[in-house]
C-alpha angles and dihedrals in degrees: 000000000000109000122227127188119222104195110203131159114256093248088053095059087040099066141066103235148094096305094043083045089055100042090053095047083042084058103041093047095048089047086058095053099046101263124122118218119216114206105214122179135162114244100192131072096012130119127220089228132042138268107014124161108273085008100082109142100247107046087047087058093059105053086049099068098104094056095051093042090056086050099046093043093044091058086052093239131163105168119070142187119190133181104205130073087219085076099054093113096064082094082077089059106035122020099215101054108138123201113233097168118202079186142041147204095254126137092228081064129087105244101013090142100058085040088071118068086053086054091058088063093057121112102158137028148153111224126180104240137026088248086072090045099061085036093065095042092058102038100035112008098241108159102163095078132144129206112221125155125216096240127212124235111264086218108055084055097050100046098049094042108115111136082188084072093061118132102216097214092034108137101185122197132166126180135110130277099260124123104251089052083061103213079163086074094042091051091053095043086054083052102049089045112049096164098061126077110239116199116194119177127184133195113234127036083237089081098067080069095054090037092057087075087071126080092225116213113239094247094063123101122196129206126187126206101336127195111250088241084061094039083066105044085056093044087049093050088052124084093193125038108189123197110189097166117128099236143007139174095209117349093216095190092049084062089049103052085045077056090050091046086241106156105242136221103206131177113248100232112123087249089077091046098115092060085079114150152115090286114032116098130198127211143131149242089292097054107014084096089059091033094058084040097050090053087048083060106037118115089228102094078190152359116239082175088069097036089058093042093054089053096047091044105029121019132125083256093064098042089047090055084050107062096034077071094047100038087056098053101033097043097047 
């Protein structure tokens, strides 16, 4: 079985969010086609939250490069994925090293601009849309460049799916409680609309710290690092799933809830242009507040338009197929 390192921070494999997702249906796929993925990850000089003084992320990155080369060396590996731009000199190192960003150098991001000297190193990389792809071509040059999306599990979708459990006045959101996913937003539209039941799920426990600073409305439930079988029970509970941040190189949960027919409030920024169907509407902080409130109201429970258009565009069927093409041109 051909071996594979998947180079990750330690924070990224601890949590239960978009990163740790990726790195498990990266696993199982390339189980299925026959190629073992190695997790590596450094253990020094790393935080378990984000931006501390003399932790931040890249600088971290880069006094950890003997760790993860004698990882890296002692698998006997000599192809290499990694998700953070702080690793971009492992080409050096090793000369197939591939780019997949979880992140990426855009103003709207903490840390952009120590994100770009390492992007100017980057000659090859798999992204998750077509947005990132011409991204990477005009601000970088990066030509060599691979669409894959990171698919949900059919399963998942299948299972959960029971139109008869919507909750007819359900907002879903799930991001983190940084500042360009905007919880702040999500906190004042649940107080401007009692009556409505507002869901908001984060990926780490470390969030129930950072959470304590609000004064959260009563409405509000929070829900801290959920498995994905619970992601989609509650997906499948809600009739509207709302995504205010400012930028994003996938949205995993948007193409899940595409995949659970939810209707979806999106920002209109390009980046979410690939959540593109009947029911997905784009807008902005002026209107998000009537948009979510319009779904609420809409005489469609659910949309099977966007659930058919999440399996056609994002399941685990089409990443697979993916990376079957990419596995048998980049490991031969």
């Amino acid at each position: 079985m051909k071996k594979v390192g998947l180079v990750m921070r330690k924070i990224q494999f601890a949590e239960s969010q978009g990163p740790r997702v990726f790195a498990d249906r990266l696993k199982q796929v390339g189980k299925e086609l026959g190629v073992d993925i190695v997790f590596i990850s450094p253990e020094r000089h790393v935080s378990g939250h984000d931006w501390i003084p003399g932790y931040e992320h890249e600088k971290g990155d880069l006094v950890n490069y003997d760790i993860v080369l004698d990882q890296i060396h002692s698998q006997n590996i000599d192809h290499v994925i990694y998700t953070v731009s702080g690793f971009t000199y492992l080409k050096m190192f090793i000369k197939n090293s591939v780019l997949f960003p979880h992140s990426f150098p855009d103003p709207a991001l903490t840390g952009y601009e120590m994100m770009k000297p390492f992007y100017q190193m980057v000659d090859k990389a798999v992204v998750q849309t077509e947005f990132l792809k011409r991204e990477l071509d005009r601000n970088f040059g990066v030509e060599d460049v691979t669409v894959i999306p990171i698919g949900f599990s059919e399963e998942l979708a299948e299972r959960h799916f029971d139109p008869s459990q919507i909750v007819d006045n359900r907002v879903l959101w799930i991001g983190r409680d940084e500042e360009n996913r905007r919880p702040d937003l999500v906190l004042e539209y649940a107080r401007q609309n009692p009556d409505k039941e507002v869901f908001m799920v984060f990926g780490g426990i470390r969030y129930k710290e950072s959470m304590k600073k609000y004064d959260i409305p009563l409405n509000v439930n929070l829900k801290f690092a959920l498995t994905q079988d619970e992601i989609f029970e509650l997906m499948n509970s809600s009739k509207v799933y709302w995504s205010c941040s400012k930028f994003d190189t996938f949205a995993m949960p948007l193409t899940e809830a595409l995949a659970m027919g939810k209707i979806i409030i999106k920002p209109e920024h390009p980046c979410y242009d690939h959540i593109s169907s009947k029911h997905a509407f784009s807008g902005n902080e002026k209107n998000w507040f009537e948009l979510v409130n319009m779904a609420v109201a809409s005489p469609n429970k659910y949309s099977l338009d966007n659930r058919h258009y999440g399996f056609e565009k994002f399941s685990s069927r089409v990443m697979k197929e993916g990376y079957r093409q990419f596995f048998d041109t980049w490991l031969k």
